[in-house]
N, C-alpha and C positions, 0 to 999 in steps of 0.2 A: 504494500500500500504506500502510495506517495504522500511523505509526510505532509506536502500542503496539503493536504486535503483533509488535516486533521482539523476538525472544528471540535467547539464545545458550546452548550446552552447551561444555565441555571438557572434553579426556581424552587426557593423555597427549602432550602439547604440541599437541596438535591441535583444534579449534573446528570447530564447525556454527552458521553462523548465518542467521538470516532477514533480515537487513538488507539491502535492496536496491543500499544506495551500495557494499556489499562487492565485490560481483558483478565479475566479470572477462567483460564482453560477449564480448570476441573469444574468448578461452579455450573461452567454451560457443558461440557462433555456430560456431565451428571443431569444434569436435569432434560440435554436433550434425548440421552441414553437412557434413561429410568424413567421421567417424570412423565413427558412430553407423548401426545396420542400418535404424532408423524412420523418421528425419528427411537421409539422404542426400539433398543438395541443394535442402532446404528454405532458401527467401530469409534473411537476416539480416534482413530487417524484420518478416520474418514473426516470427522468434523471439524477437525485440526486444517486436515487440506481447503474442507470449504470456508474458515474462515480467513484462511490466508489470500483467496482467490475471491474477495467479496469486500465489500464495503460495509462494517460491522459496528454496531454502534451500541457502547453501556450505559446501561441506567444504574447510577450511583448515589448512594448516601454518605458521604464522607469518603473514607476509603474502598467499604465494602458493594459488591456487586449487586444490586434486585434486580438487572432482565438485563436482555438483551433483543436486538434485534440486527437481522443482514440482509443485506441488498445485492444482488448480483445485476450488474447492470454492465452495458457499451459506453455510460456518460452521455450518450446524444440522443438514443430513439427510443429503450425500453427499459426498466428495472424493474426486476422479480422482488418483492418482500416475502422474508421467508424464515422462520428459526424463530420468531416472536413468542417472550415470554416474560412477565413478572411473577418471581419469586413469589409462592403463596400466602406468605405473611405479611408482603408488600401491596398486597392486591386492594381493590376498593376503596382506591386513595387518588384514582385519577391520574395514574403514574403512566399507564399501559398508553392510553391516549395521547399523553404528555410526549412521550419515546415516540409514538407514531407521528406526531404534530411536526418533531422535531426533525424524524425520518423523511417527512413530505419536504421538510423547509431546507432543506440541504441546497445551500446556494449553487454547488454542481451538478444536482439532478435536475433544477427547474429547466423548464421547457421537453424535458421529458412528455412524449406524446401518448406511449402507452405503460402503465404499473399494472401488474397484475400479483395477485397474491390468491391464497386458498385458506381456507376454512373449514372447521368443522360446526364452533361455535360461537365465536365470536364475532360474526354479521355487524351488529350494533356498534362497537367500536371500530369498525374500519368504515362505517358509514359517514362516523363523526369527523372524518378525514377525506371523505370527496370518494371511497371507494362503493361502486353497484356491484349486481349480480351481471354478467357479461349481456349486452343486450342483442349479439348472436352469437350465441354456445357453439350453432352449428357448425359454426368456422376455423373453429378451435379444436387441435388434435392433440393428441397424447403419444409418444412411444415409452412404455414404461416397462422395463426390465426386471425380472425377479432379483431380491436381494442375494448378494453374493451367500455360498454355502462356508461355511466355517471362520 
């Protein structure tokens, strides 16, 4: 990641930022490996590779880690949001939103023409950020690979 592109926001003693050295590997390998409904028992090398290849952004209180979220993008035409979570005990505080807010306002992604992201349950907060349901799904293809064995 190109360090200029490292931003940071604050609000309320709390910080989002895009600095890689911030990052708490185990924190996010853990909870995308264990906690998380998408990435259950996805390798930590695996996650390690996708954040080194994505634009990654922590939601902090002081020193310690509550979410994260990554964006794999070109910088000019599309960015996938993907890996999105706040720590359980951080949750219901407006934080999740906040990270997204800050995700959308990244002075290097505006003029971005397409984001796309997935869901299972969380519709209403990504609503709160300008994201719909695709208004032609038809268009849209998948190739999707079974997970590696062992």
């Amino acid at each position: 990641m190109d360090r200029a592109r490292v931003r940071v926001w604050e609000r309320e003693g709390h910080t989002v930022s895009t600095d890689p050295e911030r990052l708490e590997r185990e924190l996010i390998v853990g909870f995308l490996a264990e906690e998380s409904y998408w990435a259950t028992g996805r390798p930590a090398e695996v996650i390690d590779r996708s954040i080194e290849d994505s634009l990654c952004f922590g939601l902090y209180a002081g020193a310690g880690q509550l979410g994260f979220a990554r964006v794999v993008t070109d910088w000019a035409t599309f960015a996938w949001v993907c890996d999105v979570f706040v720590v359980p005990e951080a949750r219901g505080c407006g934080l999740g939103i906040w990270l997204m807010e800050c995700v959308v306002a990244h002075p290097e992604l505006q003029g971005i023409r397409r984001w796309m992201l997935a869901t299972r349950d969380a519709h209403e907060l990504y609503r709160k950020v300008g994201f719909s349901e695709l208004p032609e799904p038809s268009r849209f293809m998948i190739r999707q690979e079974p997970p590696p064995i062992g």
